[in-house]
N, CA, C and O atoms as a GROMACS GRO file, in nm:
protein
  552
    1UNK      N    1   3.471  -5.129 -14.269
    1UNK     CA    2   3.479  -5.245 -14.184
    1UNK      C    3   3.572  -5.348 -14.249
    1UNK      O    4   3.574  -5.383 -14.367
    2UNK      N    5   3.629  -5.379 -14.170
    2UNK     CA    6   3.710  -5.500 -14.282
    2UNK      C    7   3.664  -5.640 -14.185
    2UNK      O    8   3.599  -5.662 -14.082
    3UNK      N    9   3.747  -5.722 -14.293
    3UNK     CA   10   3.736  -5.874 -14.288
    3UNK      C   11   3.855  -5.949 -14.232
    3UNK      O   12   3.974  -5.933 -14.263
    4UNK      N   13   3.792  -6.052 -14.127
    4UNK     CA   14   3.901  -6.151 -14.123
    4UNK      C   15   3.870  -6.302 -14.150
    4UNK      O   16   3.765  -6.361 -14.126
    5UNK      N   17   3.951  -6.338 -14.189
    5UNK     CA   18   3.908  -6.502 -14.266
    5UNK      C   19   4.027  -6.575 -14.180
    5UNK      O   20   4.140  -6.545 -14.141
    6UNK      N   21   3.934  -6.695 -14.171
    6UNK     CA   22   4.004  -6.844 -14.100
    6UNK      C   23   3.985  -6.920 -14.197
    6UNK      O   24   3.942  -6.887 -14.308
    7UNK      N   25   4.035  -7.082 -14.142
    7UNK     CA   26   4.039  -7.206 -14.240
    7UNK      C   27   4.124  -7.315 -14.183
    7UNK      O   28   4.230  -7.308 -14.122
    8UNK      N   29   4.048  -7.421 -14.220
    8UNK     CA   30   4.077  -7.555 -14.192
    8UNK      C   31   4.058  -7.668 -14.298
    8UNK      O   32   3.989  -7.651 -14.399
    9UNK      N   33   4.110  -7.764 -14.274
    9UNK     CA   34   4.106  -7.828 -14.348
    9UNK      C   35   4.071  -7.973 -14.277
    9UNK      O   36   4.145  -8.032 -14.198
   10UNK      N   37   3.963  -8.010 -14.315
   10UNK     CA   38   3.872  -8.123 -14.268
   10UNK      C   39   3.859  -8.271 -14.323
   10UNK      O   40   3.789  -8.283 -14.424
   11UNK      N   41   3.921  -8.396 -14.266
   11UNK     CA   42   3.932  -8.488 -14.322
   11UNK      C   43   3.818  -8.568 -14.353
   11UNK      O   44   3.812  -8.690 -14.339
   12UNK      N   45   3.729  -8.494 -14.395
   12UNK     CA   46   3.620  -8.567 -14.434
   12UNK      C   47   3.531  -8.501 -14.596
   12UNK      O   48   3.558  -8.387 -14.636
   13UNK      N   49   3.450  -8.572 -14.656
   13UNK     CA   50   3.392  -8.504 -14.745
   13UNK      C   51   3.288  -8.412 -14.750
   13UNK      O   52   3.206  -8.434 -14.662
   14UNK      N   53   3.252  -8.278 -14.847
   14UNK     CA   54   3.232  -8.186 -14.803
   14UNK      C   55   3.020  -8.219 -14.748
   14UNK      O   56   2.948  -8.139 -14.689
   15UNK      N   57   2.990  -8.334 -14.789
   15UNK     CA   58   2.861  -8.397 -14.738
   15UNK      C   59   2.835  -8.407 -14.578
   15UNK      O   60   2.729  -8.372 -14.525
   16UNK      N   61   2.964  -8.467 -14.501
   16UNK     CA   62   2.957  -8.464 -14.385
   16UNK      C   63   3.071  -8.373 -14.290
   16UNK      O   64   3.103  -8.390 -14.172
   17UNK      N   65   3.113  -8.279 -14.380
   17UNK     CA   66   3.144  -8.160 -14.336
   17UNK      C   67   3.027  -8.062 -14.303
   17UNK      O   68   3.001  -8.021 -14.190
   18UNK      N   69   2.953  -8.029 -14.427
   18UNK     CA   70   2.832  -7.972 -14.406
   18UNK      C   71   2.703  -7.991 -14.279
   18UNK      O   72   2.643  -7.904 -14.216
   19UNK      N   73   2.690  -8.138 -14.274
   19UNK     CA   74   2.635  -8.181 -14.192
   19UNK      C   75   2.643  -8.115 -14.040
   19UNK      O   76   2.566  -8.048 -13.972
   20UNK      N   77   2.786  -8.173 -14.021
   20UNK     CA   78   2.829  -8.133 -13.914
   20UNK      C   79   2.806  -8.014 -13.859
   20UNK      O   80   2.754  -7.985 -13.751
   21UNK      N   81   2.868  -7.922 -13.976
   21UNK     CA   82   2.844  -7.749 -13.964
   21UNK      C   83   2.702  -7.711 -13.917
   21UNK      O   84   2.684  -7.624 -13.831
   22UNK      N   85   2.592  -7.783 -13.981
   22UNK     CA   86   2.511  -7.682 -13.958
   22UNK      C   87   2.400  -7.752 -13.906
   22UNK      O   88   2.302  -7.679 -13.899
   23UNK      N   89   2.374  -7.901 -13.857
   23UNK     CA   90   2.264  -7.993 -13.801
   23UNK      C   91   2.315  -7.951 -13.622
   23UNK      O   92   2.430  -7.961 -13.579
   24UNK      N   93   2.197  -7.905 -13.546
   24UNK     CA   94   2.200  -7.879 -13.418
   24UNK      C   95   2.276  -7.998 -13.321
   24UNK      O   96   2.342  -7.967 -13.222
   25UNK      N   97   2.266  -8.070 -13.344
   25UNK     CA   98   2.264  -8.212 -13.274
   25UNK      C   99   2.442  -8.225 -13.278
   25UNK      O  100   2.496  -8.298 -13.196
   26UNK      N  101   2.506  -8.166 -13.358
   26UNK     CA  102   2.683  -8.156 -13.402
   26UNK      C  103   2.715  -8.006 -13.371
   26UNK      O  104   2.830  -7.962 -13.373
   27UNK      N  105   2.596  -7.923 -13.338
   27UNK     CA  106   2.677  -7.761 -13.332
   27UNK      C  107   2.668  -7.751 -13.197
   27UNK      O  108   2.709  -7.644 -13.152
   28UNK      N  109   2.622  -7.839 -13.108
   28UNK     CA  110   2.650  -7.861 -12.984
   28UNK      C  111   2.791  -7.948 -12.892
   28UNK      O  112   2.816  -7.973 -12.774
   29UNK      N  113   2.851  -7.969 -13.017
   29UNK     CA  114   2.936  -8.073 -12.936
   29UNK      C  115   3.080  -7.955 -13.019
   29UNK      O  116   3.180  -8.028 -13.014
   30UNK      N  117   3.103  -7.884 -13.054
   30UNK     CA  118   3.192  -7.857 -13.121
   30UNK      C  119   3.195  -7.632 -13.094
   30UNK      O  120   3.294  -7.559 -13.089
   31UNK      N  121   3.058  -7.597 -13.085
   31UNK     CA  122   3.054  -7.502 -13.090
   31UNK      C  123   3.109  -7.394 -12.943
   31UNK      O  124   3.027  -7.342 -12.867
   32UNK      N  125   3.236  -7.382 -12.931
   32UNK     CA  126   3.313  -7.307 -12.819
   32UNK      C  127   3.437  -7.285 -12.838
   32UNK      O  128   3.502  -7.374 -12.892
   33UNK      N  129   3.495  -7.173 -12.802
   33UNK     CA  130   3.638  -7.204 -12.810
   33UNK      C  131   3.739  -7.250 -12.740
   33UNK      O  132   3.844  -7.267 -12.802
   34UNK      N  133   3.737  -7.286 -12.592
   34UNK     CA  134   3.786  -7.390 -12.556
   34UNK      C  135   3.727  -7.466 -12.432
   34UNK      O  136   3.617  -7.435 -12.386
   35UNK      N  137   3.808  -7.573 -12.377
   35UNK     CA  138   3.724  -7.681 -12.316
   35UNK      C  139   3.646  -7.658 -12.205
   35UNK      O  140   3.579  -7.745 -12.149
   36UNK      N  141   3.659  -7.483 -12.157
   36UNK     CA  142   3.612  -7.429 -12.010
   36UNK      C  143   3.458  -7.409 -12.063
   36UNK      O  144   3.378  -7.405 -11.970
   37UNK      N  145   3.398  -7.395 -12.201
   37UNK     CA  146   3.255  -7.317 -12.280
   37UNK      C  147   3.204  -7.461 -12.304
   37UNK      O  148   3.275  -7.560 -12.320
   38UNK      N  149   3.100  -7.457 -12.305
   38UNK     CA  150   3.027  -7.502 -12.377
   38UNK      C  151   2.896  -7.451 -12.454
   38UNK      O  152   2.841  -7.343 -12.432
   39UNK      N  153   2.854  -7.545 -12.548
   39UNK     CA  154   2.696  -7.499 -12.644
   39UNK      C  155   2.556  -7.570 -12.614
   39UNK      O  156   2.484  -7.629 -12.695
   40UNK      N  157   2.538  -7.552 -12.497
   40UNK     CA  158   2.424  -7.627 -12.454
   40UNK      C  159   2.290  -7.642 -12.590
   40UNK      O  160   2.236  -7.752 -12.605
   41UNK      N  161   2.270  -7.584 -12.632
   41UNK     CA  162   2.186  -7.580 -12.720
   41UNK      C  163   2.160  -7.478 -12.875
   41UNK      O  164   2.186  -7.358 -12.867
   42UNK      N  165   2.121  -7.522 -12.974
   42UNK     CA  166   2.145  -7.463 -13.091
   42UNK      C  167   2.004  -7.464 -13.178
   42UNK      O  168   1.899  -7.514 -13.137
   43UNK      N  169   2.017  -7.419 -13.267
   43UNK     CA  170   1.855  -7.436 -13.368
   43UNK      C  171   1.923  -7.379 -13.473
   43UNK      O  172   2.015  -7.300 -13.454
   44UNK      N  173   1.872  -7.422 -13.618
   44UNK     CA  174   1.908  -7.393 -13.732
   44UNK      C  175   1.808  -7.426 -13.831
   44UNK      O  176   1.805  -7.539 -13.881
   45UNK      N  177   1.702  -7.309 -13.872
   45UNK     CA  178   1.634  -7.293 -13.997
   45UNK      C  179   1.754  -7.295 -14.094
   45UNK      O  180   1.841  -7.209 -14.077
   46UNK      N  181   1.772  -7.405 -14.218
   46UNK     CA  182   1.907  -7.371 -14.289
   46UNK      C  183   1.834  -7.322 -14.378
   46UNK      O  184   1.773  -7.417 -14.427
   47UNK      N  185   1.802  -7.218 -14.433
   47UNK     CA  186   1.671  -7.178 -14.557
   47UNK      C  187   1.739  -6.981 -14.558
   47UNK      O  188   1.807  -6.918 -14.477
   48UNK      N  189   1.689  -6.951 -14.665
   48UNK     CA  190   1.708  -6.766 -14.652
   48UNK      C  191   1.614  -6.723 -14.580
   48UNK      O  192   1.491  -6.739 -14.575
   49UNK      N  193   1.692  -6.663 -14.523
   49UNK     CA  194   1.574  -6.548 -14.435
   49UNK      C  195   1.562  -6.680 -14.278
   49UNK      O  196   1.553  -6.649 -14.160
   50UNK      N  197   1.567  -6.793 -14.326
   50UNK     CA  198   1.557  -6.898 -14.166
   50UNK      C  199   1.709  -6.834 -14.077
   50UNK      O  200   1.815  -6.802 -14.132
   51UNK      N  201   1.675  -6.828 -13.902
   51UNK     CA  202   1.749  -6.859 -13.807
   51UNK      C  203   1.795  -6.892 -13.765
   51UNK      O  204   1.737  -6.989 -13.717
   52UNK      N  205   1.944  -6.885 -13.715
   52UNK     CA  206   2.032  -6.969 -13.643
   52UNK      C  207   2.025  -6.904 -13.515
   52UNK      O  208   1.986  -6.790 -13.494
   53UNK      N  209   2.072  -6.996 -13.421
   53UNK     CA  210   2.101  -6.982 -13.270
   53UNK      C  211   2.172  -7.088 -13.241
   53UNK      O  212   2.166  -7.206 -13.276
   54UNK      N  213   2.267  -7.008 -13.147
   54UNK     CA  214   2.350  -7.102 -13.050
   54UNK      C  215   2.361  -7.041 -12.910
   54UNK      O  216   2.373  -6.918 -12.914
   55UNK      N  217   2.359  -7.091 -12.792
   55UNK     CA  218   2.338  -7.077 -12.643
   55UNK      C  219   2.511  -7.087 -12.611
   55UNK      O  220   2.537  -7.207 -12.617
   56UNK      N  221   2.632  -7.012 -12.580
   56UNK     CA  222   2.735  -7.042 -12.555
   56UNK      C  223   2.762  -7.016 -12.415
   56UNK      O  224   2.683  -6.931 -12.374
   57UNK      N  225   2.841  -7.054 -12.327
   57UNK     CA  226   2.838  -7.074 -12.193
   57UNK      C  227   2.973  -7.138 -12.130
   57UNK      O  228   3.038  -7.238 -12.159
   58UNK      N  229   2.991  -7.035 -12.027
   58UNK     CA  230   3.118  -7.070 -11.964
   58UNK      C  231   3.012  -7.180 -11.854
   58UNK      O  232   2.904  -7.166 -11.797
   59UNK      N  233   3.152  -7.331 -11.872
   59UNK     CA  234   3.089  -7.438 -11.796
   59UNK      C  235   3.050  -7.428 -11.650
   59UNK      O  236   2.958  -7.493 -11.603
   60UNK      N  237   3.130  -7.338 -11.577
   60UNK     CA  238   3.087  -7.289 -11.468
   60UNK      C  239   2.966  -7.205 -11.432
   60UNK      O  240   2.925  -7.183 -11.318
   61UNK      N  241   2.921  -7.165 -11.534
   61UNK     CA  242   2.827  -7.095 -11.541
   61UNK      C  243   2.824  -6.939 -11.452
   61UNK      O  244   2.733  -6.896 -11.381
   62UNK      N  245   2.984  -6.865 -11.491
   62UNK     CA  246   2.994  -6.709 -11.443
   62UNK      C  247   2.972  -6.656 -11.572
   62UNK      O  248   2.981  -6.533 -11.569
   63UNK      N  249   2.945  -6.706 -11.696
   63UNK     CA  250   2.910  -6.616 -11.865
   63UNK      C  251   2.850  -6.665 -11.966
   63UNK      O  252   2.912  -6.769 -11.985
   64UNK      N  253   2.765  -6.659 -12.048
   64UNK     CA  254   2.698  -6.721 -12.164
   64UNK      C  255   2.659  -6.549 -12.252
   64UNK      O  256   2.661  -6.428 -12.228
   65UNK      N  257   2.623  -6.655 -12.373
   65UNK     CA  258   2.525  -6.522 -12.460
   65UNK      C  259   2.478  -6.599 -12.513
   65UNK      O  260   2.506  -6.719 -12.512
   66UNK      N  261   2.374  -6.530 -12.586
   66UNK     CA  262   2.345  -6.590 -12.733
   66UNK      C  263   2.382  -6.578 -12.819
   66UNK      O  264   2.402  -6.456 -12.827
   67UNK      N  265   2.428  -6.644 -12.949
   67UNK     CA  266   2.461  -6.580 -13.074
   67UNK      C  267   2.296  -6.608 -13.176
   67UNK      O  268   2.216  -6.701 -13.163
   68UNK      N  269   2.292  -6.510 -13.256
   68UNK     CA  270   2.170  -6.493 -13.305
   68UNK      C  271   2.201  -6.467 -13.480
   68UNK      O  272   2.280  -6.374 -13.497
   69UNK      N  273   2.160  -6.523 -13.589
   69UNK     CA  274   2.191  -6.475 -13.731
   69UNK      C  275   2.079  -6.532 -13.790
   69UNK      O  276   2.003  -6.619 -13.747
   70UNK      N  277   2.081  -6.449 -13.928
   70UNK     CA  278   1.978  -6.502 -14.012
   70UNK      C  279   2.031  -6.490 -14.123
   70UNK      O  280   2.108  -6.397 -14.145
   71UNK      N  281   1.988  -6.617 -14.255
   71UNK     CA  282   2.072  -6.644 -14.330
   71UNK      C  283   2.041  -6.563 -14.441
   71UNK      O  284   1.940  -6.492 -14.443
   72UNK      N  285   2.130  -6.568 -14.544
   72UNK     CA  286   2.133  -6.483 -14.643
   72UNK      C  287   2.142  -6.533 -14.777
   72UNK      O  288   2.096  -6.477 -14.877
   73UNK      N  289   2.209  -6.647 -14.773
   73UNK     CA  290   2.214  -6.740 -14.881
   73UNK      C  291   2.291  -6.905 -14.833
   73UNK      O  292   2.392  -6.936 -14.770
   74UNK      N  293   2.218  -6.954 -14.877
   74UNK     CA  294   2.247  -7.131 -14.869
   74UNK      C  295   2.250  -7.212 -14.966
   74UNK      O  296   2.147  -7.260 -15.013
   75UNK      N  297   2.384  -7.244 -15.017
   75UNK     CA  298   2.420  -7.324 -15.052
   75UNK      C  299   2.488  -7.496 -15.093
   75UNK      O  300   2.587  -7.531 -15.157
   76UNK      N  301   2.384  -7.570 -15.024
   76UNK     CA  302   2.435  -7.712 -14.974
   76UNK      C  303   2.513  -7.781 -15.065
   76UNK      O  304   2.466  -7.756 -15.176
   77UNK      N  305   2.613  -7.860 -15.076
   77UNK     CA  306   2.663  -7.822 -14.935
   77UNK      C  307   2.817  -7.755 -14.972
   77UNK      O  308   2.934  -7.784 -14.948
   78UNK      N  309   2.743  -7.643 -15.048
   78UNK     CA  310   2.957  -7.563 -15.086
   78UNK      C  311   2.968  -7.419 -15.018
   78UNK      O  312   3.078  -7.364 -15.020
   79UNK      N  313   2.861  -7.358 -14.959
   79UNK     CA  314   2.861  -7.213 -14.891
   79UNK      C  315   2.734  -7.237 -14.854
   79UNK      O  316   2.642  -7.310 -14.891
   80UNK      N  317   2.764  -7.105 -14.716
   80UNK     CA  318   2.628  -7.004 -14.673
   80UNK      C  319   2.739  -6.883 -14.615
   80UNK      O  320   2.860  -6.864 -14.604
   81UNK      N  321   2.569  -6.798 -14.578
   81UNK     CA  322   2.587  -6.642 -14.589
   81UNK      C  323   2.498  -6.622 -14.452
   81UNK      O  324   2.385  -6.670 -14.438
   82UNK      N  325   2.567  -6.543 -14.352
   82UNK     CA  326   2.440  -6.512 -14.255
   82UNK      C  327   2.467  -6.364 -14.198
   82UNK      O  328   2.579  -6.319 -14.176
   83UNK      N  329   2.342  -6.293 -14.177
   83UNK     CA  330   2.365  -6.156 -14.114
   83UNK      C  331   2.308  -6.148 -13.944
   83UNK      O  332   2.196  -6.170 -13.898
   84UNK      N  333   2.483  -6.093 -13.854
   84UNK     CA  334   2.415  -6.064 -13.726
   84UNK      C  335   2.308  -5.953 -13.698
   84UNK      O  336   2.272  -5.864 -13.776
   85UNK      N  337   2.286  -5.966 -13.634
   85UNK     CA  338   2.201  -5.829 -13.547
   85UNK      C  339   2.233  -5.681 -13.590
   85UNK      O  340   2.154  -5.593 -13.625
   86UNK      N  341   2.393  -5.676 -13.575
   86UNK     CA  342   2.492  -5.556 -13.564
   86UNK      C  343   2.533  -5.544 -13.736
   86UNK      O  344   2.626  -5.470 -13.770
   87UNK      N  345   2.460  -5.620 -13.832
   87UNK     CA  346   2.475  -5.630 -13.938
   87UNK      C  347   2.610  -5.677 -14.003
   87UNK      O  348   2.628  -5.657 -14.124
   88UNK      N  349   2.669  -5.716 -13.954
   88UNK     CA  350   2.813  -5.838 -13.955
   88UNK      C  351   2.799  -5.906 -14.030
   88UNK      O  352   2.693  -5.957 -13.994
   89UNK      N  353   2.836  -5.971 -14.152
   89UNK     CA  354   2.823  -6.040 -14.243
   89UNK      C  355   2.905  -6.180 -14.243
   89UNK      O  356   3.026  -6.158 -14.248
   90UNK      N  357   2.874  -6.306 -14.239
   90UNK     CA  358   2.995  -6.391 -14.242
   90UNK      C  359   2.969  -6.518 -14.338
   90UNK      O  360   2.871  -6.592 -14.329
   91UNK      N  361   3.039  -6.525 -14.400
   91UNK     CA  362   3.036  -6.619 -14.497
   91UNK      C  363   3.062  -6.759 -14.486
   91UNK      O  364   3.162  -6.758 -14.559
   92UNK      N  365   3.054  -6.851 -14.460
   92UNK     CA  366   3.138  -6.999 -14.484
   92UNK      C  367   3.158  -7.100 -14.606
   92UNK      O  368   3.050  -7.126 -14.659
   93UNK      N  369   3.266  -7.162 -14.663
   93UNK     CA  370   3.265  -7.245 -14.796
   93UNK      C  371   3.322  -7.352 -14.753
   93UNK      O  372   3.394  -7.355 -14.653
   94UNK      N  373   3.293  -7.457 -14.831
   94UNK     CA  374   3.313  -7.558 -14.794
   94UNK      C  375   3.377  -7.628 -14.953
   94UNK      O  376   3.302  -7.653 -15.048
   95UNK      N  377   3.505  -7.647 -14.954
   95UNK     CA  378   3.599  -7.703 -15.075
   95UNK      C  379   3.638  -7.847 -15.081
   95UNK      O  380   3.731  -7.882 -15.008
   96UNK      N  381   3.572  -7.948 -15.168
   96UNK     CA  382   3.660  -8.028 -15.192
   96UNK      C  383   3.825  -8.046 -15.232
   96UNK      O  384   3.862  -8.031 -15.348
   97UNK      N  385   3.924  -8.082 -15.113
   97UNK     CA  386   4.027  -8.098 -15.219
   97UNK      C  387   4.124  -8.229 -15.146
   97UNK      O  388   4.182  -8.231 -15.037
   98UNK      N  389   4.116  -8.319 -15.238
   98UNK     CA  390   4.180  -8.429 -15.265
   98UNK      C  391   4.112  -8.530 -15.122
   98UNK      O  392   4.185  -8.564 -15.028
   99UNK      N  393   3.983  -8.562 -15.129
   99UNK     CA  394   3.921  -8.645 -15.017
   99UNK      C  395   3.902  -8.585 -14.934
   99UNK      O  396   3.835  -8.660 -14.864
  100UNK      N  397   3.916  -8.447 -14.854
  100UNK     CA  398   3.908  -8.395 -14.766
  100UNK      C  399   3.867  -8.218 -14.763
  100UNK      O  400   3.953  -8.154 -14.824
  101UNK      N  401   3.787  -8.155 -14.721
  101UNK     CA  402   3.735  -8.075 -14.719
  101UNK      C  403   3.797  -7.898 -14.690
  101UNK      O  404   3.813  -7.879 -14.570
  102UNK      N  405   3.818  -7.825 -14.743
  102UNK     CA  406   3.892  -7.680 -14.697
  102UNK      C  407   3.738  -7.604 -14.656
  102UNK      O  408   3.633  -7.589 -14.719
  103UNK      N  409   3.784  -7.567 -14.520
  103UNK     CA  410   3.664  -7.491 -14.481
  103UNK      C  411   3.738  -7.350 -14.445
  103UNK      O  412   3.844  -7.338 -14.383
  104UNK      N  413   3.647  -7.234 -14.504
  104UNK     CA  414   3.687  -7.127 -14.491
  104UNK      C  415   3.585  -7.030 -14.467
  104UNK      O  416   3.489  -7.024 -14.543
  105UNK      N  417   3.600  -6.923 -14.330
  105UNK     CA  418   3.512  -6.840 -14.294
  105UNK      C  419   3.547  -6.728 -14.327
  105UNK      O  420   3.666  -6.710 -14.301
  106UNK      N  421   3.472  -6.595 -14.397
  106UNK     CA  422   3.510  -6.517 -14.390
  106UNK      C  423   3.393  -6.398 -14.300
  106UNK      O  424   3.273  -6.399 -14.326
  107UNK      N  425   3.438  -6.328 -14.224
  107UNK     CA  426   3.383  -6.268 -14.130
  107UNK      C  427   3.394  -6.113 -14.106
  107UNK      O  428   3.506  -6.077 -14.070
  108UNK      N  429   3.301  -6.014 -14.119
  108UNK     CA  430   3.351  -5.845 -14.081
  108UNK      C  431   3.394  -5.830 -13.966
  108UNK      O  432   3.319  -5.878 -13.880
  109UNK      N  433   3.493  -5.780 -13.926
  109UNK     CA  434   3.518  -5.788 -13.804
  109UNK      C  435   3.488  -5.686 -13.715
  109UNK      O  436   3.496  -5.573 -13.762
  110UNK      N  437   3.446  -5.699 -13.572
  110UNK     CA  438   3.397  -5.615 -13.475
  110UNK      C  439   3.452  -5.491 -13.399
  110UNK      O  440   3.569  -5.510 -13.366
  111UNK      N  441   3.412  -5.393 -13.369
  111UNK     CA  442   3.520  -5.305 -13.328
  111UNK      C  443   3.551  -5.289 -13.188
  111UNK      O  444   3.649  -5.222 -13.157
  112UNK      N  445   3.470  -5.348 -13.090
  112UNK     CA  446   3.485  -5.393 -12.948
  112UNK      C  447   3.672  -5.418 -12.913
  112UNK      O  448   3.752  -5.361 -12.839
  113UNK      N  449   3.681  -5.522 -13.001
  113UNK     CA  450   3.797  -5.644 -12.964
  113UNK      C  451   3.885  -5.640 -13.103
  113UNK      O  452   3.858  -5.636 -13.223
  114UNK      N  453   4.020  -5.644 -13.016
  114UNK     CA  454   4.074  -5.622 -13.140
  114UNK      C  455   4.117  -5.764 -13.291
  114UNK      O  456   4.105  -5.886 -13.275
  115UNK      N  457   4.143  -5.724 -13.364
  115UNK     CA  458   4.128  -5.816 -13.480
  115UNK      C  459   4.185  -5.974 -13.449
  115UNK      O  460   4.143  -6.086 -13.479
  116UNK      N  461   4.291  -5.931 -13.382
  116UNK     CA  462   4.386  -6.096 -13.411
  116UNK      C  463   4.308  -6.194 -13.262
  116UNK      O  464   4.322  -6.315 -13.244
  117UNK      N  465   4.242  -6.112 -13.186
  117UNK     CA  466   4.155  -6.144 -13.101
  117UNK      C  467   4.075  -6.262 -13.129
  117UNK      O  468   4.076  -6.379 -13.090
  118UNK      N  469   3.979  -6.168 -13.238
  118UNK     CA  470   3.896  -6.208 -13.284
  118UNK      C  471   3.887  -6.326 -13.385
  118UNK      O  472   3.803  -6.408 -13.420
  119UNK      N  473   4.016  -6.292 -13.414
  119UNK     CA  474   4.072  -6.446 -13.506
  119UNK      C  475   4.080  -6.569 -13.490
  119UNK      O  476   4.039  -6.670 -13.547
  120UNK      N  477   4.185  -6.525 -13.332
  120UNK     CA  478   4.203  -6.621 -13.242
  120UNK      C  479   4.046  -6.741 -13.230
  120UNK      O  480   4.022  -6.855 -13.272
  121UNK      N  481   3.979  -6.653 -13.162
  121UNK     CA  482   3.889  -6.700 -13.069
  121UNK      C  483   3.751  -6.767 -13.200
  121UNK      O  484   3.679  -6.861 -13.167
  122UNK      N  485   3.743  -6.728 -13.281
  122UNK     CA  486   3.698  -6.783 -13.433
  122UNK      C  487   3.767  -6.910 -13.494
  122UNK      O  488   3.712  -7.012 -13.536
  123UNK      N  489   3.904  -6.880 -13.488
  123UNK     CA  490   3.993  -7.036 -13.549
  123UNK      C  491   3.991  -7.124 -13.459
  123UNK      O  492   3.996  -7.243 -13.490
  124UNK      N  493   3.981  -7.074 -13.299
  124UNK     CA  494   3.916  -7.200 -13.220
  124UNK      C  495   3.811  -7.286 -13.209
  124UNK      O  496   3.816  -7.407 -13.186
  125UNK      N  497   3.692  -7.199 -13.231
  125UNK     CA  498   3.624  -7.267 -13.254
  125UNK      C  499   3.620  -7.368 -13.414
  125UNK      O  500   3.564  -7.477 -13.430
  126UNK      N  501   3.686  -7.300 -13.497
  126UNK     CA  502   3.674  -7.407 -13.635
  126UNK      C  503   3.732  -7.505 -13.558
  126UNK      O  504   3.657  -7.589 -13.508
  127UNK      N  505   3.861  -7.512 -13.536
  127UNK     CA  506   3.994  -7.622 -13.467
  127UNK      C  507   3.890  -7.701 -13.395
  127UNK      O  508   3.886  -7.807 -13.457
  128UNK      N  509   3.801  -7.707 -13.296
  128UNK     CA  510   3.735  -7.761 -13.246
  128UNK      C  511   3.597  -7.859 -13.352
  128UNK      O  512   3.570  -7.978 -13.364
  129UNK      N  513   3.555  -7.761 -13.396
  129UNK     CA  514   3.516  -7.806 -13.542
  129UNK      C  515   3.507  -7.936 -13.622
  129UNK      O  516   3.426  -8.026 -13.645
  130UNK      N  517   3.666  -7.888 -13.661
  130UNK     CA  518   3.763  -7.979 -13.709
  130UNK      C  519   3.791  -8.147 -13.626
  130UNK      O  520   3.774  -8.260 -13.671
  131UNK      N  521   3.825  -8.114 -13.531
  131UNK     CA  522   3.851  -8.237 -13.459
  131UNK      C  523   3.705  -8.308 -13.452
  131UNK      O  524   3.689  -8.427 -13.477
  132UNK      N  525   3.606  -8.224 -13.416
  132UNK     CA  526   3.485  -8.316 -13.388
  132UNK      C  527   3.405  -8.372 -13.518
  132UNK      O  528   3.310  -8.446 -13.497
  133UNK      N  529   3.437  -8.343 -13.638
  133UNK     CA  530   3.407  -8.393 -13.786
  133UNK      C  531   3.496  -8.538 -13.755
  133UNK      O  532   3.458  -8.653 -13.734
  134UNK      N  533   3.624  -8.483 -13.762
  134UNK     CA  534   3.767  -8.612 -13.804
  134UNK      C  535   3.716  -8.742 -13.659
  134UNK      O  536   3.780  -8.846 -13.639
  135UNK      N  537   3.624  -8.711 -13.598
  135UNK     CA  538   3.637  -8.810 -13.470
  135UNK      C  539   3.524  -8.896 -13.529
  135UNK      O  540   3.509  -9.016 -13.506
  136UNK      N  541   3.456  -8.830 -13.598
  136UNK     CA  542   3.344  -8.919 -13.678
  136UNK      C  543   3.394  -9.003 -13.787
  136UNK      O  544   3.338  -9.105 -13.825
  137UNK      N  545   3.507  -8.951 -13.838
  137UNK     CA  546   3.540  -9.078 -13.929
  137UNK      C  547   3.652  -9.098 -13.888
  137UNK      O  548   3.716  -9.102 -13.993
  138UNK      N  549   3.729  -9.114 -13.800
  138UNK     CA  550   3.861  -9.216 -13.752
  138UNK      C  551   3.783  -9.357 -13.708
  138UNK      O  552   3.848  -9.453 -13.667
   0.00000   0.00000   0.00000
């Protein structure tokens, strides 16, 4: 299985980078890849072995799923580790560098869809991410 990794770089520190990432109340306003989806709702045990969920949803409401993981390791606030269903592994870190935060996912990738697909539609959602951290501190 291989891996594909994204990354951004977040103008904020890695305290309310973290935040953002992983408090329900922020993985709702950010979590889609573009402006047609939305994340109606989310939950996050941040603990090993605790649950994540997110509810994703075309705004029209012709598609949604769930996404479903459980964590593997947590590290506040410089990494975590979570395993899907399909046993998918994905990592996230969170880097101080020079006032502003490098966030980097690394992810197994799926065999459905092909890779740069999957990239795509992953770096959108960070990009989205991203902007909704930086709107908190402009």
């Amino acid at each position: 299985m291989s891996t594909i990794t994204i990354k951004t770089t977040v103008a904020a520190d890695p305290e309310l980078t973290w935040k953002c990432y992983t408090d329900p109340e922020h993985i709702t306003k950010w979590n889609f890849a573009s402006e047609d989806w939305c994340c109606p709702n989310a939950e996050n045990d941040l603990t090993v072995g605790g649950v994540y969920k997110a509810r994703m949803e075309a705004k029209d409401g012709s598609f949604g799923f769930d996404f479903e993981a459980v964590y593997s390791k947590v590290d506040e606030p410089n990494s975590l580790s979570y395993t899907m269903p399909d046993s998918r592994v994905v990592t996230t870190s969170f880097q101080s560098v020079s006032g502003s935060t490098l966030v980097t996912t690394v992810f197994d990738a799926e065999t459905e869809n092909d890779e740069e697909m999957q990239r795509k539609g992953w770096q959108a959602i960070l990009d989205n991410f991203k902007k909704h951290v930086e709107s908190l501190t402009a």
